[in-house]
C-alpha positions as CSV (number, residue, x, y, z in Angstrom):
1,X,0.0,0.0,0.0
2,X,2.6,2.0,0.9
3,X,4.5,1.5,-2.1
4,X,1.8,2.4,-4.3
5,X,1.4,5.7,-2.9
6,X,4.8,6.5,-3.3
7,X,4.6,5.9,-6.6
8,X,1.5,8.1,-7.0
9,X,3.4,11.1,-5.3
10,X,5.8,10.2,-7.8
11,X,3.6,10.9,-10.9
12,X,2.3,13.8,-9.7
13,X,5.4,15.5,-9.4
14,X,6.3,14.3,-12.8
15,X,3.2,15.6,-14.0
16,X,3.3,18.8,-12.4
17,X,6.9,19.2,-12.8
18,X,6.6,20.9,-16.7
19,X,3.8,23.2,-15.8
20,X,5.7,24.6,-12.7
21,X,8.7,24.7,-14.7
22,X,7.2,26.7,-17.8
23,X,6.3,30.1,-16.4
24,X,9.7,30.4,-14.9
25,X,11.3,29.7,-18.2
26,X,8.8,32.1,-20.0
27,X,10.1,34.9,-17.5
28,X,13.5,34.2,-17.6
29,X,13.1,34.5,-21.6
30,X,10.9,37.3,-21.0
31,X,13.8,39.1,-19.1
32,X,16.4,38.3,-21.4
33,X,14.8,39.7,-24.1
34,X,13.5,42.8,-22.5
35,X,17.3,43.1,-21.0
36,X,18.3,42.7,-24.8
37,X,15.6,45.6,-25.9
38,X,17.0,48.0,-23.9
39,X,20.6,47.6,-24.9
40,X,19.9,47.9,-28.6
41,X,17.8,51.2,-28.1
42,X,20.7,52.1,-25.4
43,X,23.5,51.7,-28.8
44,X,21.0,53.5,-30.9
45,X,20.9,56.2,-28.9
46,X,24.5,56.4,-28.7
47,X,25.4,56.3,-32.5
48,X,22.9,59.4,-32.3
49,X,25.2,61.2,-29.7
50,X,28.1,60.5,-32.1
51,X,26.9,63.7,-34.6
52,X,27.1,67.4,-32.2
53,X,23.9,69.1,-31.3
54,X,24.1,72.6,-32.9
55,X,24.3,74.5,-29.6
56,X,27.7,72.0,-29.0
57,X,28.7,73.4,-32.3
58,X,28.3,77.3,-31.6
59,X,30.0,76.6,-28.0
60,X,33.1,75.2,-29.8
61,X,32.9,77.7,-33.0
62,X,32.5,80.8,-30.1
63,X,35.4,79.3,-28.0
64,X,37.6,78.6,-31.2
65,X,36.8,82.6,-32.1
66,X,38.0,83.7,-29.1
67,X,40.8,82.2,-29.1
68,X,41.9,83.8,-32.2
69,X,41.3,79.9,-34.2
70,X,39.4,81.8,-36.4
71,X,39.3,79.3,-39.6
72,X,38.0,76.4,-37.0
73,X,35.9,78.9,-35.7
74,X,33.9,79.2,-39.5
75,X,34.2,75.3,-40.2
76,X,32.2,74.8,-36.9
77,X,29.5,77.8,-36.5
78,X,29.2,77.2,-40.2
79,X,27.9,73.6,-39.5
80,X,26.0,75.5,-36.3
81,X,24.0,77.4,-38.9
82,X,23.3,74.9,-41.2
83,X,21.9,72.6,-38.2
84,X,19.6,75.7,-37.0
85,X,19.7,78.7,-39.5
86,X,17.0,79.9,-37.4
87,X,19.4,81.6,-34.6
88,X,20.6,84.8,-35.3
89,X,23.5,84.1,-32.5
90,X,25.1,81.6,-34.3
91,X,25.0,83.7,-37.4
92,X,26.5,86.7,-35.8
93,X,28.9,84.9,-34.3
94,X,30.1,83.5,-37.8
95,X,30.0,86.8,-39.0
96,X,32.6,88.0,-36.4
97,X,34.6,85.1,-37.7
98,X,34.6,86.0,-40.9
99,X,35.7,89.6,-40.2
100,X,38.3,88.6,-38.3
101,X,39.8,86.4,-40.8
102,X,39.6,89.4,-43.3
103,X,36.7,87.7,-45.3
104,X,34.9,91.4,-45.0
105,X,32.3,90.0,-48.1
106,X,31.3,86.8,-46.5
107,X,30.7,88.9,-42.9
108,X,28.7,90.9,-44.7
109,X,26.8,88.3,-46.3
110,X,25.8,87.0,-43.1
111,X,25.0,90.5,-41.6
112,X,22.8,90.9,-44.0
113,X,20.7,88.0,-43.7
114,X,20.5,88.5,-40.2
115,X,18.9,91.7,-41.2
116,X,16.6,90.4,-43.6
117,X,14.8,88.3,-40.5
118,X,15.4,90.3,-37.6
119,X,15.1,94.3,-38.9
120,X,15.9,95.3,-35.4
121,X,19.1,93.8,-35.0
122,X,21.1,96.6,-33.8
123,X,24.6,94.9,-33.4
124,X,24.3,93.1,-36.7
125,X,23.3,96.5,-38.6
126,X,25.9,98.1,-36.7
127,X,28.1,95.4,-37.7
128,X,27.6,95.9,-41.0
129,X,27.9,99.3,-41.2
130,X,31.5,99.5,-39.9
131,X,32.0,97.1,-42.8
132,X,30.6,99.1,-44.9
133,X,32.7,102.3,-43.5
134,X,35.7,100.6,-44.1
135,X,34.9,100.4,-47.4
136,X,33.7,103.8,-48.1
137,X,30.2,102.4,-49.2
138,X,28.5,105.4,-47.6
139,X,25.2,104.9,-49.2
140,X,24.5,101.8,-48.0
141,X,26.1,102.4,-44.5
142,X,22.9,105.3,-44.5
143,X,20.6,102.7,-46.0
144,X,21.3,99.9,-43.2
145,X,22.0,102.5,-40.0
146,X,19.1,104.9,-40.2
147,X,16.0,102.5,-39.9
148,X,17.9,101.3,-36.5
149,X,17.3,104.6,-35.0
150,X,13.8,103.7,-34.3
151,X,15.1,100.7,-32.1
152,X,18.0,102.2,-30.3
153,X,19.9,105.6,-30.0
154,X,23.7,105.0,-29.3
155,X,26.3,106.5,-30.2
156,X,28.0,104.2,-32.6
157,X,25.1,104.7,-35.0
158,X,24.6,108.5,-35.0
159,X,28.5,108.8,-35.7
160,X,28.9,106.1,-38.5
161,X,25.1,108.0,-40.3
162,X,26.9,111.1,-39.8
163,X,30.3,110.1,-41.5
164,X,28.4,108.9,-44.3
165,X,26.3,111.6,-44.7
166,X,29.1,114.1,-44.5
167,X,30.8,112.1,-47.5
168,X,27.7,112.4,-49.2
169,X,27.1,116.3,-49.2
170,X,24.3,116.0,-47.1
171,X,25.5,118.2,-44.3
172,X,22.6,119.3,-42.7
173,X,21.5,115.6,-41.7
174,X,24.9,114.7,-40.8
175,X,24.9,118.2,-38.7
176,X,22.0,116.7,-36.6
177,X,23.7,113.3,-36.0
178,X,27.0,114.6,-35.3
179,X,25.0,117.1,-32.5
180,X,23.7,113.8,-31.4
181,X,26.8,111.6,-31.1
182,X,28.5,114.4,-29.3
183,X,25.7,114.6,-26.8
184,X,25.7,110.8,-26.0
185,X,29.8,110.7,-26.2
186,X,31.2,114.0,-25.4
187,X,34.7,113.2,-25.4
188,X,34.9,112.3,-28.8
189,X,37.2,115.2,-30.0
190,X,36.9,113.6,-34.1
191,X,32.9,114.1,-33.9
192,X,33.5,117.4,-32.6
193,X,36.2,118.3,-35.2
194,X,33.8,117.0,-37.8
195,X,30.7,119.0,-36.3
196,X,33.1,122.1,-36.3
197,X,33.7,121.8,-40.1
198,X,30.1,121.3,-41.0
199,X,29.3,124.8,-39.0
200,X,32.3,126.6,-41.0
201,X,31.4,125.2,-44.1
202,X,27.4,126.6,-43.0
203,X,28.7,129.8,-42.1
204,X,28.0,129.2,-38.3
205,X,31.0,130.6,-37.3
206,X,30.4,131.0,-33.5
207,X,29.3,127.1,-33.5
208,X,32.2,126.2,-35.3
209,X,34.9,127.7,-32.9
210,X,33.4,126.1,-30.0
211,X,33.7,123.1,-32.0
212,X,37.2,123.8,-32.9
213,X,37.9,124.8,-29.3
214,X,36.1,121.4,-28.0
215,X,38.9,119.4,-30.0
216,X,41.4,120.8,-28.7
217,X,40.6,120.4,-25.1
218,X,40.2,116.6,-25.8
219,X,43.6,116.2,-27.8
220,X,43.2,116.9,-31.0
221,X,45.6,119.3,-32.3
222,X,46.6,119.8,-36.0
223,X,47.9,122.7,-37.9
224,X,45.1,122.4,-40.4
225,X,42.2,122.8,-37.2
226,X,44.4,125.4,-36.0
227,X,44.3,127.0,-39.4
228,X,40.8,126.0,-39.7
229,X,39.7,128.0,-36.3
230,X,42.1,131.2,-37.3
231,X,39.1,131.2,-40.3
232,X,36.4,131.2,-37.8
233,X,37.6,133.9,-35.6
234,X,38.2,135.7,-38.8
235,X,34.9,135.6,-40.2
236,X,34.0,136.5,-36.0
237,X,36.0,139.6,-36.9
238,X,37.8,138.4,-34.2
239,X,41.2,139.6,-35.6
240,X,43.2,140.2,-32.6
241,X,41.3,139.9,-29.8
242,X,41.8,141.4,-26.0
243,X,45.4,142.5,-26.7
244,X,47.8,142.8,-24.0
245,X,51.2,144.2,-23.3
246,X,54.1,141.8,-22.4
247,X,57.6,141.3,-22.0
248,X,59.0,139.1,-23.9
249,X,62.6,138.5,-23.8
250,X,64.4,138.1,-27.6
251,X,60.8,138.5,-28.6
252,X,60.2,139.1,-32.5
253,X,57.6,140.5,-34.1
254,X,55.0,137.9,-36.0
255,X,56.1,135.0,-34.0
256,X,54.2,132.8,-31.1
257,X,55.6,132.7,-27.9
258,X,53.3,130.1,-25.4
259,X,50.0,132.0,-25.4
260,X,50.2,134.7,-27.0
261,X,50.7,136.6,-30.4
262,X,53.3,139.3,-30.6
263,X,52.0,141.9,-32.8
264,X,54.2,144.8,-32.5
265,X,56.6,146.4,-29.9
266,X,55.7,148.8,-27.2
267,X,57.2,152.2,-28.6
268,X,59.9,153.6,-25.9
269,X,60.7,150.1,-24.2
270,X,62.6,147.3,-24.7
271,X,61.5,143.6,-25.2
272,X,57.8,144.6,-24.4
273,X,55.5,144.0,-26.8
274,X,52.0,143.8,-27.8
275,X,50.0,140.7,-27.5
276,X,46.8,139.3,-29.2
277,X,46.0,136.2,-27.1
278,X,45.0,132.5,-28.5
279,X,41.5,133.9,-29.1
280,X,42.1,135.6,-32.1
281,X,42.6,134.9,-35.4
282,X,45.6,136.3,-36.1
283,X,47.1,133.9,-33.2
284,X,45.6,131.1,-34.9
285,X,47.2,131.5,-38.4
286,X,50.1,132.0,-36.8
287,X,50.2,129.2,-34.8
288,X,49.3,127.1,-37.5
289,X,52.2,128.4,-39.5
290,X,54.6,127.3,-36.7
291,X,53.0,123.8,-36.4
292,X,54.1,122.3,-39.6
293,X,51.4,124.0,-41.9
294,X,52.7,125.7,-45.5
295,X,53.4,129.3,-45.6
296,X,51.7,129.3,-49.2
297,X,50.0,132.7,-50.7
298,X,46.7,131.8,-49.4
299,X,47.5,131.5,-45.9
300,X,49.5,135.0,-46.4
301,X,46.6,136.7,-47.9
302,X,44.8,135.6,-45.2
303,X,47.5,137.4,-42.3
304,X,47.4,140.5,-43.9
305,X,43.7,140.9,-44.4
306,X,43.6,140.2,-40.8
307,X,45.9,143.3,-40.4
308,X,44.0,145.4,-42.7
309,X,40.6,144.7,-41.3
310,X,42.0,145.2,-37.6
311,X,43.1,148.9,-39.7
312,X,46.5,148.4,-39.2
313,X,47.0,149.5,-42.6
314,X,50.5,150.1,-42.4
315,X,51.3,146.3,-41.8
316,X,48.7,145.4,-44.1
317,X,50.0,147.2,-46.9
318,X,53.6,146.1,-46.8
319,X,52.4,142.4,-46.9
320,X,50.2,142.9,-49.8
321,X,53.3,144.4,-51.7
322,X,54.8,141.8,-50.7
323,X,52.2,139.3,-52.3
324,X,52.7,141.3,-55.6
325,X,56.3,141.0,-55.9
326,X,56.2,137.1,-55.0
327,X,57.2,135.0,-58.2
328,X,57.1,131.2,-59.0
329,X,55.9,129.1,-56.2
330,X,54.9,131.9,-53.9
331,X,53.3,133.8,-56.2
332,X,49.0,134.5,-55.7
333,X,47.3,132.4,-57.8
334,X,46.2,133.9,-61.1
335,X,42.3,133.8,-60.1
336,X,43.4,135.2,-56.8
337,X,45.2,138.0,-57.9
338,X,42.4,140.4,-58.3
339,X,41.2,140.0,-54.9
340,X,45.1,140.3,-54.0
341,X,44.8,143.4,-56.0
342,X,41.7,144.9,-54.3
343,X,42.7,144.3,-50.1
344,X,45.9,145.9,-51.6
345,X,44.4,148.8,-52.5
346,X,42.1,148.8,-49.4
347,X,45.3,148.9,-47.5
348,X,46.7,152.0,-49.9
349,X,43.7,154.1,-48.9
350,X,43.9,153.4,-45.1
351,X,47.6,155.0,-45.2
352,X,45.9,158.1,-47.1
353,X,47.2,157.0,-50.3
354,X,44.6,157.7,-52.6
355,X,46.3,157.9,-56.4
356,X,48.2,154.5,-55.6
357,X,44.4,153.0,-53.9
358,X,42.8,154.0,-57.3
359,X,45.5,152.6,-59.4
360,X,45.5,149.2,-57.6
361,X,41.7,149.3,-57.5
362,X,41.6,149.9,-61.3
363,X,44.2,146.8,-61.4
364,X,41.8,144.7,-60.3
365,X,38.8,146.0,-62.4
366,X,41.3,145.0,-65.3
367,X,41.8,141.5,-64.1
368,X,38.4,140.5,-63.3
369,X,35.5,143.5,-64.8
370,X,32.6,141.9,-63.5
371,X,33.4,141.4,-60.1
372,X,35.2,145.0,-59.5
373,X,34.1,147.4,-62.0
374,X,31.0,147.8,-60.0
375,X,32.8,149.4,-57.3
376,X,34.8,152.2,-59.1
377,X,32.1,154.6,-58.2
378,X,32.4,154.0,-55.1
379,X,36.2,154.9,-54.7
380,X,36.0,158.1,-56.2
381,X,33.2,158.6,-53.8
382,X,35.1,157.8,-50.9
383,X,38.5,159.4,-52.1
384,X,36.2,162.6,-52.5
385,X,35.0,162.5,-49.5
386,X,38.1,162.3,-47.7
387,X,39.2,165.5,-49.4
388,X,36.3,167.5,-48.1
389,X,36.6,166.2,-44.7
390,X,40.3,167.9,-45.6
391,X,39.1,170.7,-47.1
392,X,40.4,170.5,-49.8
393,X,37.1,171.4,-52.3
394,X,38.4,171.7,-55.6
395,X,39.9,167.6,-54.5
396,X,36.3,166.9,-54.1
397,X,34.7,168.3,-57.0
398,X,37.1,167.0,-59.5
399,X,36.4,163.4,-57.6
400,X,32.7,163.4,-57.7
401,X,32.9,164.7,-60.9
402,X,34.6,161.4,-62.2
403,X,32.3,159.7,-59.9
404,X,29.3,161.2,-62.4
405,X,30.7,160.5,-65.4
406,X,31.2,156.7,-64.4
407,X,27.4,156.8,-63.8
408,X,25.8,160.5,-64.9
409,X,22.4,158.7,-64.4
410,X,22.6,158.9,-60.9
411,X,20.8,162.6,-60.0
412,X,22.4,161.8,-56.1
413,X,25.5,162.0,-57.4
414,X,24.7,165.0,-59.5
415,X,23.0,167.1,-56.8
416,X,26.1,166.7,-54.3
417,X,28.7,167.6,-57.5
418,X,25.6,170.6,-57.4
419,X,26.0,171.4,-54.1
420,X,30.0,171.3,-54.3
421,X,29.7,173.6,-57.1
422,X,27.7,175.9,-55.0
423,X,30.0,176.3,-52.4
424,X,32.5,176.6,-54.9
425,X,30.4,179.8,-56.0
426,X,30.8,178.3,-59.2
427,X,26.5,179.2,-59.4
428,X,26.3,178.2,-63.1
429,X,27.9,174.9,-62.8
430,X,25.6,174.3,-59.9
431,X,22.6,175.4,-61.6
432,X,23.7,173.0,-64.6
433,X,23.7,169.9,-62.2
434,X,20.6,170.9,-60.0
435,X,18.7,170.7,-63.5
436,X,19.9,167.5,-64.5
437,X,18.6,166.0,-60.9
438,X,15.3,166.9,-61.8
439,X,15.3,166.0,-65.4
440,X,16.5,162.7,-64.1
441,X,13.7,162.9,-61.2
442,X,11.1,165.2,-61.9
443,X,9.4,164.5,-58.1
444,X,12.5,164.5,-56.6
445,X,12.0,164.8,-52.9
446,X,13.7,168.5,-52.9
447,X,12.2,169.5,-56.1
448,X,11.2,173.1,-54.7
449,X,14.2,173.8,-53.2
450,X,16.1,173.4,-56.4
451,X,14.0,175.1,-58.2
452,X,14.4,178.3,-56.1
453,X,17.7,177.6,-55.7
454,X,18.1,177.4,-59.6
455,X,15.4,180.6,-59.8
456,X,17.9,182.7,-57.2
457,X,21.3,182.1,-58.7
458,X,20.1,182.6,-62.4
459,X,18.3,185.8,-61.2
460,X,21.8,186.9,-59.7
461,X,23.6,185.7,-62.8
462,X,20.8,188.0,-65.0
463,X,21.4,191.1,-63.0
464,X,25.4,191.2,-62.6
465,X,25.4,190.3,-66.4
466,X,22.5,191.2,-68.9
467,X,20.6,194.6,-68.2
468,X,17.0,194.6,-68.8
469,X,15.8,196.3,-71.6
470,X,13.1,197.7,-70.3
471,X,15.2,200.0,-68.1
472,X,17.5,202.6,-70.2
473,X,21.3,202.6,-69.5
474,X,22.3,205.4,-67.2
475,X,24.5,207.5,-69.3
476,X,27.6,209.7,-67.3
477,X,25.3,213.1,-67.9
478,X,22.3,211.7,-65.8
479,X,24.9,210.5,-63.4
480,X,26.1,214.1,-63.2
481,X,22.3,215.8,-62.9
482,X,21.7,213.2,-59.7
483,X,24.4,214.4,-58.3
């Protein structure tokens, strides 16, 4: 009995023995092969690591720029871009390695196209616009700078659109961005230079000496700004400004020495001198002179009308004679010369030398008609009236009387030749002229006057010369009966 239950346990376990058996199989195979899914996503995931992410790209391509690896830097933000053209970073950044490398064209390329997506891109636009500076490609510096104004006002931007718009003639607007660039970066003595020439070139001449004066105070120093701000105190009439006496040891006359001008010794003293200080024109020109700039005729010119509209006509007139006896390379310039020729006679009449004004004066009218011959009239005008104020009458009256025939349709002219003649007591030459003022201008404002004035002296002239006829001649008999 006991046997055969033994053998029945037997069976049972042999029975049972493949279905206990099977799930455990069918989990362990189930576990290897999920253990054997995960490795073969696990190495597909890897091979994908193998290729760089773009952002892995632009780190290396930024580092490799910065270290000055610039042709590794292109390779890689190059590859950057292509993975993800849609970041404008990585695009700058290749830019930048571009520019560096001296590939200016491909920079601007990619400046470009950064501009084409992303209008307000201020450092891209500003990029390019240095690029474009370089280059002297001042329209398109204007074309890409001045719709970034709307976004942001620096400084960089208002001085590159001003730079361009100065090389392009279109002062005004570069005026108004060069105001602006010096208000946002004072310090910058070139944008005040610049601003300085705009206003001389405008005739603002008080705006461009404190411009002048501005670049010098922050370094910039230069015969030609010297020479430049000589031209604004000029035009200032700022010739010699607040003189002052000094003494100057070994001093000489026309030079600089520190601040000041020496213009001509102190009569009666030694080594003491007068002194025009660096406010003045003729300090200026000088100074410029000293510096390195060419003595040539125009800067000469320049002196000596300084002196002669200061009316130190003595000084002026030597240098213009001067001017006229200068031959080959110092000579004036042929289409100078008649200006030349007309300060030089400007200087002739301040010493009170009238024949030699109107010959140098009549110089002039020879060399150039149409500027000068206008202003003969004058001359005899004002050499006759510096004869009256002598006293000197019949001077005057033979002056006005050329003055009239250079333009006998002028009845002012004839009525003061009238007048002259009058107090002249030259009444018939008087009357002559008072007549042709009002035949000229029959309402002239002192129409009655003349006319009793011409009624008067032609009544006198009747009686002391014709006798009536009316009225018989007394004869020496009726003479005798009166008696």
């Amino acid at each position: 009995m006991r046997n055969l239950l033994d053998d029945f346990v037997r069976l049972t376990v042999v029975l049972l023995l493949p279905l206990l058996c099977t799930p455990m199989a069918r989990a362990q195979d189930s576990t290897e092969s999920d253990a054997e899914t995960p490795r073969a996503e696990a190495s597909g995931t890897e091979k994908a690591d193998d290729e760089p992410k773009p952002e892995a790209l632009f780190t290396e391509g930024r580092n490799a720029l910065f270290q000055g690896k610039y042709q590794e830097a292109i390779e890689l933000l190059n590859k950057a871009v292509a993975a993800d053209d849609s970041k404008t970073g990585y695009r700058l950044h290749l830019a930048r390695a571009y520019r560096y490398a001296g590939k200016t064209k491909e920079a601007a390329e990619q400046l470009e196209k950064i501009l084409k997506t992303a209008a307000d891109h201020v450092e891209a636009g500003q990029a390019l616009g240095e690029i474009y500076s370089a280059d002297e490609r001042w329209k398109d510096v204007v074309r890409v700078l001045e719709p970034l104004l709307k976004y942001r006002h620096d400084y960089p931007t208002y001085h590159m659109l001003a730079e361009a718009e100065y090389n392009l003639d279109d002062h005004e607007k570069a005026r108004k961005h060069y105001e602006e660039a010096v208000k946002l970066n004072p310090e910058s003595a070139a944008d005040h230079y610049q601003l300085g020439n705009i206003y001389l070139s405008g005739n603002f001449f008080a705006l461009a000496a404190e411009s002048y004066q501005a670049a010098l105070r922050r370094g910039l120093d230069s015969p030609v700004l010297r020479y430049k701000l000589g031209s604004a105190y000029f035009n200032l009439r700022n010739y010699f400004g607040r003189i002052t006496v000094q003494t100057i040891k070994s001093g000489k006359v026309g030079t600089i020495h520190g601040g000041a001008y020496l213009i001509e010794p102190v009569p009666g003293t030694e080594e003491t001198f007068r002194c025009a200080p660096e406010t003045s024109a003729v300090y200026q020109v000088a100074r410029a002179v000293a510096d390195g700039l060419e003595e040539q005729s125009d800067i000469r010119v320049l002196r000596a009308t300084i002196y002669l509209n200061a009316r130190r006509y003595a000084q002026a007139l030597e240098m213009f004679a001067q001017l006229a006896q200068a031959t080959g390379e110092d000579a004036v310039p042929e289409a100078d010369r008649p200006l030349v020729h007309y300060y030089h006679a400007q200087a002739a009449f301040g010493t009170g030398q009238y024949d030699r004004y109107l010959e140098l004066l009549k110089e002039a009218i020879k060399l150039d008609p149409e500027a000068y011959e206008s202003t003969l009239v004058d001359a005899y005008i004002k050499v006759a009236d510096q004869y009256n104020q002598a006293g000197k009458l019949d001077k005057y009256i033979e002056y006005l009387a050329l003055a009239v025939g250079e333009t006998p349709q002028t009845a002012s002219l004839h009525l003061k030749l009238g007048n002259a003649y009058e107090e002249a007591r030259k009444h018939d030459l008087a009357i002559a002229q008072w007549q042709m003022v009002l035949d000229l201008e029959p309402d002239h404002g002192e129409r009655m006057k003349l006319l009793n004035l011409i009624q008067r002296y032609r009544t006198n002239l009747g009686v002391s010369v014709v006798v009536p006829p009316s009225e018989p001649k007394p004869s020496a008999q009726d003479g005798q009966e009166k008696q």
